[in-house]
Biopython code that builds the backbone (N, CA, C, O; Angstrom):
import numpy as np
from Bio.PDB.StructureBuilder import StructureBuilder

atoms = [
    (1, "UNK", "N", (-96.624, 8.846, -23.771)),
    (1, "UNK", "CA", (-96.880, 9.025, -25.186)),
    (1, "UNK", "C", (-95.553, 9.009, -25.930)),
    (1, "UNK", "O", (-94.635, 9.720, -25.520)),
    (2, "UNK", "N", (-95.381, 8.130, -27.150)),
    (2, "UNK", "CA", (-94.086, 8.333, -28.067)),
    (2, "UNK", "C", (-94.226, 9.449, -28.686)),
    (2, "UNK", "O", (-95.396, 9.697, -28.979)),
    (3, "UNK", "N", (-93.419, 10.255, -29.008)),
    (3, "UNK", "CA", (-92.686, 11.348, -29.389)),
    (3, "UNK", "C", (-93.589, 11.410, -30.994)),
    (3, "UNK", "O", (-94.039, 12.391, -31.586)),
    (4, "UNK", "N", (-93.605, 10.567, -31.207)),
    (4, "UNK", "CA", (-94.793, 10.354, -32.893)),
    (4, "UNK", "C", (-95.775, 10.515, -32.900)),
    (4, "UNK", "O", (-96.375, 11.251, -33.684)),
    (5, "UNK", "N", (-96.497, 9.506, -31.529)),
    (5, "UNK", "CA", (-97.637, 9.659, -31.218)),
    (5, "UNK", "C", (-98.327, 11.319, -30.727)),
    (5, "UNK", "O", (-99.344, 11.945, -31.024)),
    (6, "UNK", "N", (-97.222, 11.545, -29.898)),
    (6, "UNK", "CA", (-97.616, 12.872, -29.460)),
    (6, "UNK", "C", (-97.592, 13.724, -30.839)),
    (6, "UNK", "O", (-98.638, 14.341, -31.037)),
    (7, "UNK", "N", (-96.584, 13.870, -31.829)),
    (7, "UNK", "CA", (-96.331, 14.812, -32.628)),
    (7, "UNK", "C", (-97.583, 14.699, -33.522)),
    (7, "UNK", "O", (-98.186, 15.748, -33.746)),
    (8, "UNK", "N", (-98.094, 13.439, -34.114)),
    (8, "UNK", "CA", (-99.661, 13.397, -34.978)),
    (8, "UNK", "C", (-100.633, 13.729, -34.168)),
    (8, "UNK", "O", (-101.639, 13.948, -34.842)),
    (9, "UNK", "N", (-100.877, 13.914, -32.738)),
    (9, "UNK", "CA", (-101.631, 13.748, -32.206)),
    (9, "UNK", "C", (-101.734, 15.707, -32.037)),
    (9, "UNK", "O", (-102.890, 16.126, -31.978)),
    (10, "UNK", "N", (-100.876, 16.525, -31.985)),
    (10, "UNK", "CA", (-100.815, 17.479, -32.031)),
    (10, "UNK", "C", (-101.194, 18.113, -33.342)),
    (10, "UNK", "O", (-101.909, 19.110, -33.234)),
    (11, "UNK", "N", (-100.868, 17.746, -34.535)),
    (11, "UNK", "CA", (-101.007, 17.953, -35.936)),
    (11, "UNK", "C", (-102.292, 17.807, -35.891)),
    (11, "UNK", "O", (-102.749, 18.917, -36.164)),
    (12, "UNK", "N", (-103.069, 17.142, -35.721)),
    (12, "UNK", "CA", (-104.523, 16.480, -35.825)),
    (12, "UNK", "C", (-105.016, 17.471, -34.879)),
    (12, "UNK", "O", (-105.779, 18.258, -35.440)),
    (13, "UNK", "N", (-104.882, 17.659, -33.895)),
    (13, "UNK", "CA", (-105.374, 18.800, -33.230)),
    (13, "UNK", "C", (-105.517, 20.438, -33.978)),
    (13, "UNK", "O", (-106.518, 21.155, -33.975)),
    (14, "UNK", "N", (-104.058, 20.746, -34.642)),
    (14, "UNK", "CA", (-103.976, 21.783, -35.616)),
    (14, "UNK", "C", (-105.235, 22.036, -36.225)),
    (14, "UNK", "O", (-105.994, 23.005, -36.191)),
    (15, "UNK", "N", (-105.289, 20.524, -37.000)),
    (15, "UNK", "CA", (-105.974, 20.646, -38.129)),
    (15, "UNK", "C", (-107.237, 20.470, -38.405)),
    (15, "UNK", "O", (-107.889, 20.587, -39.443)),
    (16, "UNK", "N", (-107.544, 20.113, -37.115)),
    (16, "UNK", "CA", (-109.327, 20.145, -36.753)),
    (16, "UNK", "C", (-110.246, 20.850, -35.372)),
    (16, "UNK", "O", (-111.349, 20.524, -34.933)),
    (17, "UNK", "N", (-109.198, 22.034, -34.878)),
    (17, "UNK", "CA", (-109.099, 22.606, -33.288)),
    (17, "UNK", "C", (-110.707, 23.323, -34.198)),
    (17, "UNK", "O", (-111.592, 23.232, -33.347)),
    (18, "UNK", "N", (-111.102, 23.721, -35.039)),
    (18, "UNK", "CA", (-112.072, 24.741, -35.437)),
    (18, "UNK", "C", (-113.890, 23.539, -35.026)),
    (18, "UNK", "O", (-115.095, 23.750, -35.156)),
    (19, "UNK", "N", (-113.168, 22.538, -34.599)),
    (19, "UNK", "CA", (-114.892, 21.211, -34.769)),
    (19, "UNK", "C", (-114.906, 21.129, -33.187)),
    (19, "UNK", "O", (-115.758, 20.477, -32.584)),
    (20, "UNK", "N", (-114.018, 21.754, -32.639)),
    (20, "UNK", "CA", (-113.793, 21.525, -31.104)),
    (20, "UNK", "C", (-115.060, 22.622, -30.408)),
    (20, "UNK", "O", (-115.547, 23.376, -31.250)),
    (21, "UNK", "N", (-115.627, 22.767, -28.946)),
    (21, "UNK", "CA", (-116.698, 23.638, -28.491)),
    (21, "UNK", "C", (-115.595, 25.169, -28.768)),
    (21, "UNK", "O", (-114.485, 25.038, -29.282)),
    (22, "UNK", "N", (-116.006, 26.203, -28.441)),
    (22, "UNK", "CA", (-115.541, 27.635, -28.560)),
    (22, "UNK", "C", (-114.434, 27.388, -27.453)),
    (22, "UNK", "O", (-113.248, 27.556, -27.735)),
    (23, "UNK", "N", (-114.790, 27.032, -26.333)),
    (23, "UNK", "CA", (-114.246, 26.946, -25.646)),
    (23, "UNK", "C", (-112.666, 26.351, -25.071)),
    (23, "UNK", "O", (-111.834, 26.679, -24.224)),
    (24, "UNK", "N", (-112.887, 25.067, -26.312)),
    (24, "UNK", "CA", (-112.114, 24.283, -26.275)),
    (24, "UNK", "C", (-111.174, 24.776, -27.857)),
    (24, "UNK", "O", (-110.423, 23.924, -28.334)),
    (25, "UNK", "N", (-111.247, 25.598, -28.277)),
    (25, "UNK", "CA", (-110.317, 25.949, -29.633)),
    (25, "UNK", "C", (-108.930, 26.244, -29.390)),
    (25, "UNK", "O", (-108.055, 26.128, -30.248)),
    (26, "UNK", "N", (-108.760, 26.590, -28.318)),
    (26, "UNK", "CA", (-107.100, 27.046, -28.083)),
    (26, "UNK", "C", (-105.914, 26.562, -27.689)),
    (26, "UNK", "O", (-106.488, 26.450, -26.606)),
    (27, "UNK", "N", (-105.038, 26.240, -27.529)),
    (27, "UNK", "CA", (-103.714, 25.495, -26.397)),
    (27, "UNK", "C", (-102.704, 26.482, -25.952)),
    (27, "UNK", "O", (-102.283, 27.600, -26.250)),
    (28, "UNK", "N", (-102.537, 25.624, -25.180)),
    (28, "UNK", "CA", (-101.972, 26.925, -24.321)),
    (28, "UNK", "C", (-99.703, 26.351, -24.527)),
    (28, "UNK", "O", (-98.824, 26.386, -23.666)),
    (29, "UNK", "N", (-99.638, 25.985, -25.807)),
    (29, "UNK", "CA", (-97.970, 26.249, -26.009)),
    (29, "UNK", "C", (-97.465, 26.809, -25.968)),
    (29, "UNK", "O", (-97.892, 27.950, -26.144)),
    (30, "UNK", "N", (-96.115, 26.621, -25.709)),
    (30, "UNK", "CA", (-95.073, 27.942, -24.914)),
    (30, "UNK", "C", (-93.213, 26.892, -25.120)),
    (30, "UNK", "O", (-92.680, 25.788, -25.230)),
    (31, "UNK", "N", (-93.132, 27.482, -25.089)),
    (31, "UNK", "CA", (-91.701, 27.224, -24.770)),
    (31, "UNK", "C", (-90.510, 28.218, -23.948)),
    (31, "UNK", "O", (-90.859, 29.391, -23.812)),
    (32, "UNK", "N", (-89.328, 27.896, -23.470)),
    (32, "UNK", "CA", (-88.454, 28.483, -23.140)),
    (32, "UNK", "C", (-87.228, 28.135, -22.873)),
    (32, "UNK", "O", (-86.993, 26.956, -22.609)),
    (33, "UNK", "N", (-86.001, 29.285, -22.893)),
    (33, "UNK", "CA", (-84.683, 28.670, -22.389)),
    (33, "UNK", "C", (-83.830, 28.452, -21.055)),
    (33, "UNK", "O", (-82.603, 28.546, -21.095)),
    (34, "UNK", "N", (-84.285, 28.256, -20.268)),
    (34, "UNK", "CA", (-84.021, 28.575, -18.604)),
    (34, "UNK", "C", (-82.470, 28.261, -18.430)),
    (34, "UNK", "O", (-82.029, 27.415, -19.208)),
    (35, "UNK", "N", (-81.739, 28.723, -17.681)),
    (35, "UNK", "CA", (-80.389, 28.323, -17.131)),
    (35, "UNK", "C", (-80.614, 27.458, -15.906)),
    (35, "UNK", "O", (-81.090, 27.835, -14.835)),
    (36, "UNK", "N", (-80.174, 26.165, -16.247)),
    (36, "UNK", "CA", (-80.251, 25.878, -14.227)),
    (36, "UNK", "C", (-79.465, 24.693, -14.175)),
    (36, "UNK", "O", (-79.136, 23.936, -15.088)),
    (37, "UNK", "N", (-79.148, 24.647, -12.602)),
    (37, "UNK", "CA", (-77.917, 23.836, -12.664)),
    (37, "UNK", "C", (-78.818, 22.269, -12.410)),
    (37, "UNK", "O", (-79.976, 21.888, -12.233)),
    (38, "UNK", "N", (-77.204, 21.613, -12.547)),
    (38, "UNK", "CA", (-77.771, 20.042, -12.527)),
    (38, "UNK", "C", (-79.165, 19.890, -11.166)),
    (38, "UNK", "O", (-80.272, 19.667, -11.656)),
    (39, "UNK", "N", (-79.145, 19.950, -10.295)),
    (39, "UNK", "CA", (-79.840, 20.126, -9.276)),
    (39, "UNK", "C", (-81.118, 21.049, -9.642)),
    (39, "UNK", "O", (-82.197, 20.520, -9.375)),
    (40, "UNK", "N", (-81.162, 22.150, -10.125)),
    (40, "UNK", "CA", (-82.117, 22.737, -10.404)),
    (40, "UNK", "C", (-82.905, 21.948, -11.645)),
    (40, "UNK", "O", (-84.108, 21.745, -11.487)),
    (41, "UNK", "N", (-82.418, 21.606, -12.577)),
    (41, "UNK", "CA", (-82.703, 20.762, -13.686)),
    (41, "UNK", "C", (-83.724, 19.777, -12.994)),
    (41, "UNK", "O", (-84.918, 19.850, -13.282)),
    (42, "UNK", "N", (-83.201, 18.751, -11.977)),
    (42, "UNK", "CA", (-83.837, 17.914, -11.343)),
    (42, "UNK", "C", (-85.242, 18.568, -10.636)),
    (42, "UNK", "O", (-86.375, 18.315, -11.046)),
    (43, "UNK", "N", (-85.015, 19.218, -9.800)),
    (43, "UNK", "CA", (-85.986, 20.100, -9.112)),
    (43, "UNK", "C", (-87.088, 20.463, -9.988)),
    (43, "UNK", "O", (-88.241, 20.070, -9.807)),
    (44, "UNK", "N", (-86.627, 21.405, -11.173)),
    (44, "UNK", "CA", (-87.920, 21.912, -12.256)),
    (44, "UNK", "C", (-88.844, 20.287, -12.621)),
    (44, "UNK", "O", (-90.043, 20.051, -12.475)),
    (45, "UNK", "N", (-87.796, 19.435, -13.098)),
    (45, "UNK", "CA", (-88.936, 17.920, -13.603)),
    (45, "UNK", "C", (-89.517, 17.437, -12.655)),
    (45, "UNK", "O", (-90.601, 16.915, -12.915)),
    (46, "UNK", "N", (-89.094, 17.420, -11.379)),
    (46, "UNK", "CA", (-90.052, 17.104, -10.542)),
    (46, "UNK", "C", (-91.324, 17.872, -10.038)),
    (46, "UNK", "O", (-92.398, 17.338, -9.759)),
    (47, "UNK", "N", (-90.952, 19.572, -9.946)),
    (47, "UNK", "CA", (-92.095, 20.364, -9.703)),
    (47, "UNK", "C", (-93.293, 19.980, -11.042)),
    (47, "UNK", "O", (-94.507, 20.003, -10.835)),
    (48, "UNK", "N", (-92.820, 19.718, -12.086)),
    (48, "UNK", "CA", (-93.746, 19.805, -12.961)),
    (48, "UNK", "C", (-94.259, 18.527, -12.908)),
    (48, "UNK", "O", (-95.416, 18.441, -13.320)),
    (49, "UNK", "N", (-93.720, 17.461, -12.505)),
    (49, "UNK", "CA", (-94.035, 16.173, -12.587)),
    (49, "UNK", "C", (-95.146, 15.836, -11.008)),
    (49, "UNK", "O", (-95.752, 14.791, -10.773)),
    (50, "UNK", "N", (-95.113, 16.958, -10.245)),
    (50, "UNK", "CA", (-96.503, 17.016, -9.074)),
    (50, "UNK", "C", (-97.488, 17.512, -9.852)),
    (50, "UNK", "O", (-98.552, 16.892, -9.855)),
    (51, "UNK", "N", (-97.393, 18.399, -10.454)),
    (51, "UNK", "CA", (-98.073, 19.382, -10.987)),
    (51, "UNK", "C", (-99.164, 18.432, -11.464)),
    (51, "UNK", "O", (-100.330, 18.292, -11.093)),
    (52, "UNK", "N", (-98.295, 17.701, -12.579)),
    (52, "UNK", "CA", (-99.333, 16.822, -13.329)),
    (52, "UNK", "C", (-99.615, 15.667, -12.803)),
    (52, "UNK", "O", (-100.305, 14.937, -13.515)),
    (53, "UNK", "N", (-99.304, 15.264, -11.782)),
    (53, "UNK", "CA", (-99.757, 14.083, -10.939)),
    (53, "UNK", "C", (-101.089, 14.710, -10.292)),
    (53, "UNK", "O", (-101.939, 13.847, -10.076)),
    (54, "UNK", "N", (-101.322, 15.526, -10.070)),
    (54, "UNK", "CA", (-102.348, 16.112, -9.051)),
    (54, "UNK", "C", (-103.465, 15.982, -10.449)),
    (54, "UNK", "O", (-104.476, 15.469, -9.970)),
    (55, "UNK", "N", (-103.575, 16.097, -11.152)),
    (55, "UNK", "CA", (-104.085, 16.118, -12.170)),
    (55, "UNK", "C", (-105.049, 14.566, -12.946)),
    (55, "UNK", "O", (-106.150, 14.225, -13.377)),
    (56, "UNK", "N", (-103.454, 14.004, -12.658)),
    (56, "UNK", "CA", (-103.618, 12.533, -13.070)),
    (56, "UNK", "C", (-104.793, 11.616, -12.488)),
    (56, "UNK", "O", (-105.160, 10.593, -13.066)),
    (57, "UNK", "N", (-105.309, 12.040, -11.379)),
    (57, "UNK", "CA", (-105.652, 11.258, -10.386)),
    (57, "UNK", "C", (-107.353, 11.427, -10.820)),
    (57, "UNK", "O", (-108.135, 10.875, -10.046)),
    (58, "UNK", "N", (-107.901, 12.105, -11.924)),
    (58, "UNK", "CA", (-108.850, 12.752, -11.908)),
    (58, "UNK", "C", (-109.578, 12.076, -13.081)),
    (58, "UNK", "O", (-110.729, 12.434, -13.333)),
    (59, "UNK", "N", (-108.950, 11.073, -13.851)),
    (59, "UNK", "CA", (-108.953, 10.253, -15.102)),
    (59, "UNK", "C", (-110.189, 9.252, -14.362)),
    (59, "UNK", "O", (-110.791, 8.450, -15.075)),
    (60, "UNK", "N", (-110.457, 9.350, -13.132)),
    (60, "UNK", "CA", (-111.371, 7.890, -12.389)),
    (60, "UNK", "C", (-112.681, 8.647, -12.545)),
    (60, "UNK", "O", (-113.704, 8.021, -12.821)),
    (61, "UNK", "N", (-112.697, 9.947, -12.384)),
    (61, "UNK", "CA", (-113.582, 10.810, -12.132)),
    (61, "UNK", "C", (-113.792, 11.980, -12.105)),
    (61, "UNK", "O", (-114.006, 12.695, -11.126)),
    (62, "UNK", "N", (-113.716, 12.369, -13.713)),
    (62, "UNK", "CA", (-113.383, 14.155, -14.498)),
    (62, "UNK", "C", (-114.399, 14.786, -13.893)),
    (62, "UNK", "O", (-115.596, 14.517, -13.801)),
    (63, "UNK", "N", (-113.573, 15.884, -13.396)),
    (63, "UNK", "CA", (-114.765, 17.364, -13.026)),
    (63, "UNK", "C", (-116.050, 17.531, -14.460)),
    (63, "UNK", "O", (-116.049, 16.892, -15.512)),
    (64, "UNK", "N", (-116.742, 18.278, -14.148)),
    (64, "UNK", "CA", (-117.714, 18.321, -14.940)),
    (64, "UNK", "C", (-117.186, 19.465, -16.083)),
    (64, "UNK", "O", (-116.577, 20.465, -15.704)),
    (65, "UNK", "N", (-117.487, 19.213, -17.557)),
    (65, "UNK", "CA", (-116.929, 19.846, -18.323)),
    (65, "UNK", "C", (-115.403, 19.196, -18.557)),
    (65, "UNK", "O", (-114.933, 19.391, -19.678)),
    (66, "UNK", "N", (-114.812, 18.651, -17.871)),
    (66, "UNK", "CA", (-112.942, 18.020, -17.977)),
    (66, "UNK", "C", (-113.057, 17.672, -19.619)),
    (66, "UNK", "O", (-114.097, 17.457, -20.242)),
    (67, "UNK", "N", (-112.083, 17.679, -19.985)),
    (67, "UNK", "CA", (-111.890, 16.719, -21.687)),
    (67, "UNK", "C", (-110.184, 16.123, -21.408)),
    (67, "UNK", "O", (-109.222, 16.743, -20.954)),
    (68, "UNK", "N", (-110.255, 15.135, -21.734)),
    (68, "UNK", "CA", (-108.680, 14.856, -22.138)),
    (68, "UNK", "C", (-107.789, 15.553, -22.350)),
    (68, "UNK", "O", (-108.011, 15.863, -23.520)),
    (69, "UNK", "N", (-106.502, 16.273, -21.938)),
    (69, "UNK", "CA", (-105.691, 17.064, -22.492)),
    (69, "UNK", "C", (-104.399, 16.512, -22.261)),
    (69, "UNK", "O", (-104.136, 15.923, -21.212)),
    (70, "UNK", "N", (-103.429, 16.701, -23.351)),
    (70, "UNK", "CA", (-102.005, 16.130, -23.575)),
    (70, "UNK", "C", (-101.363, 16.796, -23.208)),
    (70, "UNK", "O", (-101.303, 17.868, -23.810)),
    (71, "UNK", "N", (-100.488, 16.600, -22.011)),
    (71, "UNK", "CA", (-99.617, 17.664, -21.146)),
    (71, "UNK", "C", (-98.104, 17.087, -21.800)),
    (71, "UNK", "O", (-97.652, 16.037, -21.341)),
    (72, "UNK", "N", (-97.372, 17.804, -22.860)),
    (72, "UNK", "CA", (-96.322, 17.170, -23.071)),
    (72, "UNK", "C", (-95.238, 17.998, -22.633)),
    (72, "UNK", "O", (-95.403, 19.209, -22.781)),
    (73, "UNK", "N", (-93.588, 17.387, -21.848)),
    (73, "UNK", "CA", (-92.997, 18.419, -21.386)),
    (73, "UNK", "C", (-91.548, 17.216, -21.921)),
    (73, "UNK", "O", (-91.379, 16.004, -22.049)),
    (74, "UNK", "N", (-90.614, 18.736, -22.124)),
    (74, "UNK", "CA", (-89.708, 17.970, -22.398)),
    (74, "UNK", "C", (-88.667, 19.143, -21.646)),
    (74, "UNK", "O", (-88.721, 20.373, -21.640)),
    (75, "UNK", "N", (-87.523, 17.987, -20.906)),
    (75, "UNK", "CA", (-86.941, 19.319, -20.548)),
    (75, "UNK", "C", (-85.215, 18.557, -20.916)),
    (75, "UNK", "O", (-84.972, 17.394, -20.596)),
    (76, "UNK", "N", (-84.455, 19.217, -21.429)),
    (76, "UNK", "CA", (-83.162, 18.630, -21.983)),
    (76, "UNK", "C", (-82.060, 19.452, -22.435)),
    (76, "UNK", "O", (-82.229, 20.186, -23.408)),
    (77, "UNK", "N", (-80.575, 19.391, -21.626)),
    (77, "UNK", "CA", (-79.802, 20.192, -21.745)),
    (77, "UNK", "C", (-79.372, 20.794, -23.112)),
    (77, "UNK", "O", (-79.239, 19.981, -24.027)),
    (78, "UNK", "N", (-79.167, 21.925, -23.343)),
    (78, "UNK", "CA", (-78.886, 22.284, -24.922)),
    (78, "UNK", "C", (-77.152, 22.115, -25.489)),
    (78, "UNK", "O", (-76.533, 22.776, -24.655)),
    (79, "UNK", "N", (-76.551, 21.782, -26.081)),
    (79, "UNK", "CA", (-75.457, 21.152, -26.254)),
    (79, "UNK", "C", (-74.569, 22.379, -27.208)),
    (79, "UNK", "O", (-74.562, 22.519, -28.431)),
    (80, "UNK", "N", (-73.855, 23.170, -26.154)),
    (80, "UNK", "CA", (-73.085, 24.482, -26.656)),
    (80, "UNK", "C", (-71.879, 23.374, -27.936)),
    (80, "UNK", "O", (-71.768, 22.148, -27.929)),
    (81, "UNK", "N", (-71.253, 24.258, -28.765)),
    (81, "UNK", "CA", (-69.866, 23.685, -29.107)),
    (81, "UNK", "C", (-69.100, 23.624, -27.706)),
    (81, "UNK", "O", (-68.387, 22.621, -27.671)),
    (82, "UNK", "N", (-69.030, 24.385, -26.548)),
    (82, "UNK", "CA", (-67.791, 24.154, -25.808)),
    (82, "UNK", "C", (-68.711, 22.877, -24.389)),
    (82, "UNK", "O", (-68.187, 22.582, -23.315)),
    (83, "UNK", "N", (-69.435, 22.616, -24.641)),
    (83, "UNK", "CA", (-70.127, 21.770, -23.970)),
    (83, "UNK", "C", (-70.079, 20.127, -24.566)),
    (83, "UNK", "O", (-70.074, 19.116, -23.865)),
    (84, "UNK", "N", (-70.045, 20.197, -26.136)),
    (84, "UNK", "CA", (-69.802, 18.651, -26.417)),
    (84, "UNK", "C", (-68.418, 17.848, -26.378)),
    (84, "UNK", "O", (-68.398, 16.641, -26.622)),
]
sb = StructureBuilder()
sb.init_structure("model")
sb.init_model(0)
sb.init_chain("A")
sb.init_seg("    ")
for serial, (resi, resn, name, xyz) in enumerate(atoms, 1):
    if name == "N":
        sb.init_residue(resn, " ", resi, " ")
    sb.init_atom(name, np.array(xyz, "f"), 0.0, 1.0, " ", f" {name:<3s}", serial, name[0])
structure = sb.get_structure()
């Protein structure tokens, strides 16, 4: 998903989550600041990148009840003054 696409696609969600089942009204966003080294950096995108592969595979043939959901992850070093 482009970074646009995802961002309207989230907005639109905002702004109409109330037409969705009861069930389906909420998201589950989060953010955080983790420390980790180059290696760990690598490690976290890949754990998360099984995560959602296991997932992926399910688009041929959704569990009952499944709906589409936009798993967006971004993970990217934060740029101190003594770092640039």
């Amino acid at each position: 998903m482009s970074r646009e696409l995802e961002d309207e696609s989230y907005q639109q969600w905002l702004s109409h989550r109330e037409q969705a089942p009861p069930d389906w009204q909420r998201d589950e966003t989060f953010n955080a600041v983790v420390y980790l080294s180059p290696a760990e950096f690598v490690a976290m995108a890949r754990s998360i990148r099984d995560v959602v592969e296991d997932y992926e595979s399910r688009a041929r043939r959704p569990a009952t009840g499944a709906r589409p959901v936009a798993a967006v992850v971004r993970l990217f070093p934060l740029l101190t003054e003594s770092s640039r």
